[in-house]
Each structure stands twice: as structure tokens, then as C-alpha cells.
C-alpha positions as CSV (number, residue, x, y, z in Angstrom):
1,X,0.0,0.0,0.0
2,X,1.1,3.7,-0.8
3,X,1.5,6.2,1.8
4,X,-0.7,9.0,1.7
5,X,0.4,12.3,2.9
6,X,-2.1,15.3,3.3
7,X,-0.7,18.4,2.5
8,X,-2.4,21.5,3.9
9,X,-1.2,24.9,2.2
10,X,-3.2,27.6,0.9
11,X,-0.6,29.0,-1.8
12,X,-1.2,27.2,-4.6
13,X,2.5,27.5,-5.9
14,X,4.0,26.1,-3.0
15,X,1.2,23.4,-2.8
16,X,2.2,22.2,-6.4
17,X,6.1,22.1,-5.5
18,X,5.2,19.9,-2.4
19,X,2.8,17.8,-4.0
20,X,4.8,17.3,-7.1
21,X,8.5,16.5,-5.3
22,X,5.8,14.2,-3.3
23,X,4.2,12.4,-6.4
24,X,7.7,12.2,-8.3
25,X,8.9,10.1,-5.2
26,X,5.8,7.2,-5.7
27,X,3.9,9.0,-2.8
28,X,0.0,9.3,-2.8
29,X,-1.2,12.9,-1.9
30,X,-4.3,14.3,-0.9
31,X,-4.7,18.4,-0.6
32,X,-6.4,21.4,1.4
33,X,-6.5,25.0,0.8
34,X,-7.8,25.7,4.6
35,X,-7.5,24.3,8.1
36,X,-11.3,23.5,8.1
37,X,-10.8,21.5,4.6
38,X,-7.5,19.4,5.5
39,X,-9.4,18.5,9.0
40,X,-12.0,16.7,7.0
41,X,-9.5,15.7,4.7
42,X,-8.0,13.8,7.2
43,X,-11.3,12.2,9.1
44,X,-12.2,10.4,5.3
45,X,-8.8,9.7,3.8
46,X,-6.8,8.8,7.1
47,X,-3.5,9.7,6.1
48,X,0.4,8.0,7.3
49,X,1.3,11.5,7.5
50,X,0.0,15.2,7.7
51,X,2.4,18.4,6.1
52,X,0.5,21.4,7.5
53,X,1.2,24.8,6.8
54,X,1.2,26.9,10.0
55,X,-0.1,30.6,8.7
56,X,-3.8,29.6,6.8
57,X,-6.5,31.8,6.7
58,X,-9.1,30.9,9.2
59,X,-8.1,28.7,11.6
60,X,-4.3,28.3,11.6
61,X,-2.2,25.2,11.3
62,X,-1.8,25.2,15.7
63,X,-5.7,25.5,16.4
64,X,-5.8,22.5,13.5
65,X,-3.2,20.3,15.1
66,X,-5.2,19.9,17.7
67,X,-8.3,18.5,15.9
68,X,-6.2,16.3,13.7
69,X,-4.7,14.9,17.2
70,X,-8.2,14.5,18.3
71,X,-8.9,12.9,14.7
72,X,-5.7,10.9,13.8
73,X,-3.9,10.2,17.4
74,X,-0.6,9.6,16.7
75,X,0.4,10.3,12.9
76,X,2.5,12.5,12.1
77,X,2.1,16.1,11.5
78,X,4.7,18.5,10.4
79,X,4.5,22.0,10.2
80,X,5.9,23.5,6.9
81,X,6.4,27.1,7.1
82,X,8.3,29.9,6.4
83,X,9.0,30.7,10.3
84,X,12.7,30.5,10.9
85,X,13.7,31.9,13.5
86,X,15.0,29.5,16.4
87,X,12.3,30.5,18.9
88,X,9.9,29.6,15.8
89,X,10.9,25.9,15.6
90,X,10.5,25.4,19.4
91,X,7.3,27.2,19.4
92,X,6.2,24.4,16.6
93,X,7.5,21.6,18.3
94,X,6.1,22.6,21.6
95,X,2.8,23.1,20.3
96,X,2.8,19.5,19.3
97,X,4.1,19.0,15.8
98,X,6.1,16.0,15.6
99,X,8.7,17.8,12.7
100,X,9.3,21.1,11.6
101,X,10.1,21.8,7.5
102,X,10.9,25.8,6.5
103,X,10.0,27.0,3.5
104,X,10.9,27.5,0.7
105,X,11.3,23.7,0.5
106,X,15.1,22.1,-0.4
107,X,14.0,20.2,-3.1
108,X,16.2,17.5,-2.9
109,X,16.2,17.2,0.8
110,X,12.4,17.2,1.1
111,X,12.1,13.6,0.1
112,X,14.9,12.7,2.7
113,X,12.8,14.4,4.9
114,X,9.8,12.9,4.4
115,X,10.8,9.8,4.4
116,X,13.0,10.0,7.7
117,X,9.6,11.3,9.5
118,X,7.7,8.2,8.6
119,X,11.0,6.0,9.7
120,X,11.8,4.7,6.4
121,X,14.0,5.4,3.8
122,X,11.8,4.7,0.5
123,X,8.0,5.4,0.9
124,X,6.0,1.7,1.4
């Protein structure tokens, strides 16, 4: 079975690059414009892993982790965001996030990544 990864990003530029680097490596992908959207999302598709974008209009990606906690338990969720800064990351991972990607995305190190997140070094 493929694993399916839920990306949640409202910029539609950035949501192609992620989706595509995540296609190109054999993954499935499922996508979300808004918090609200990737939350449902998520309760249908029931995804290995969840790449949400912290700054989304509505409800942001920190309110959403914690109905995707409620939702998922224990997969993954990453934030990917263009918050850099140090205090940034540990704000992120104290929240709850279980990985932390900046933007804009390394392209060749995203799959590496990936991959290292869901403990294995080709996607199953």
C-alpha cells in the first residue's frame, strides 16, 4: 500500500512544488487550501502523515493540530512554514508538531525528509 500524505497549504504554488516532489517520489497525496478543509480531509482519507502549513487563513495550522490529534492520534504532523527563527521551531514543536520543514522547500532534501519522518528510507 502507498502512503498518503495530506498536504495542507493555501498557496497554490507552494502546494504544487510539495505535492509534485511528493508524487515524483511514488507517494499518494491528498490536498487542502484551509484548516477546516485538510481536518475533513484527514477524518475520510486517514493519512500516514499530515504536512500542515502553519499561517492559513481561518483557523491556523496550531488550532488545526489539535483537531487532527483528536482525529488521527498519533500520525505525524509537520509543520511546513516559512517561520525561521530558532524560537519559531520550538514554538512548533512545543505546540505538538512532531517535525518542523521551512519553506521554501530544499527540493532535494524534502524527500529525505519525508521519508526519515515516517521511519523509512523509501515510501512503502
Amino acid at each position: 500500500m502507498t502512503t498518503l500524505v495530506l498536504i495542507v497549504e493555501d498557496n497554490p504554488r507552494n502546494l504544487k512544488l510539495v505535492r509534485d516532489l511528493l508524487d515524483f517520489e511514488g507517494y499518494r497525496t491528498v490536498a487542502a487550501g484551509s484548516a477546516e478543509d485538510g481536518i475533513e480531509l484527514a477524518r475520510t482519507h486517514q493519512p500516514h502523515l499530515v504536512l500542515m502549513d502553519v499561517q492559513l487563513p481561518g483557523m491556523d495550522g496550531i488550532e488545526a493540530l489539535g483537531h487532527l490529534r483528536a482525529d488521527l492520534g498519533q500520525v505525524p504532523v509537520v509543520a511546513l512554514t516559512a517561520f525561521a527563527m530558532k524560537d519559531d521551531r520550538e514554538r512548533f514543536l512545543a505546540a505538538g508538531f512532531d517535525a518542523y520543514i521551512e519553506k521554501p522547500l530544499d527540493v532535494r532534501e524534502f524527500p529525505r525528509q519525508v521519508a526519515a519522518i515516517l521511519g523509512h528510507g523509501a515510501n512503502a
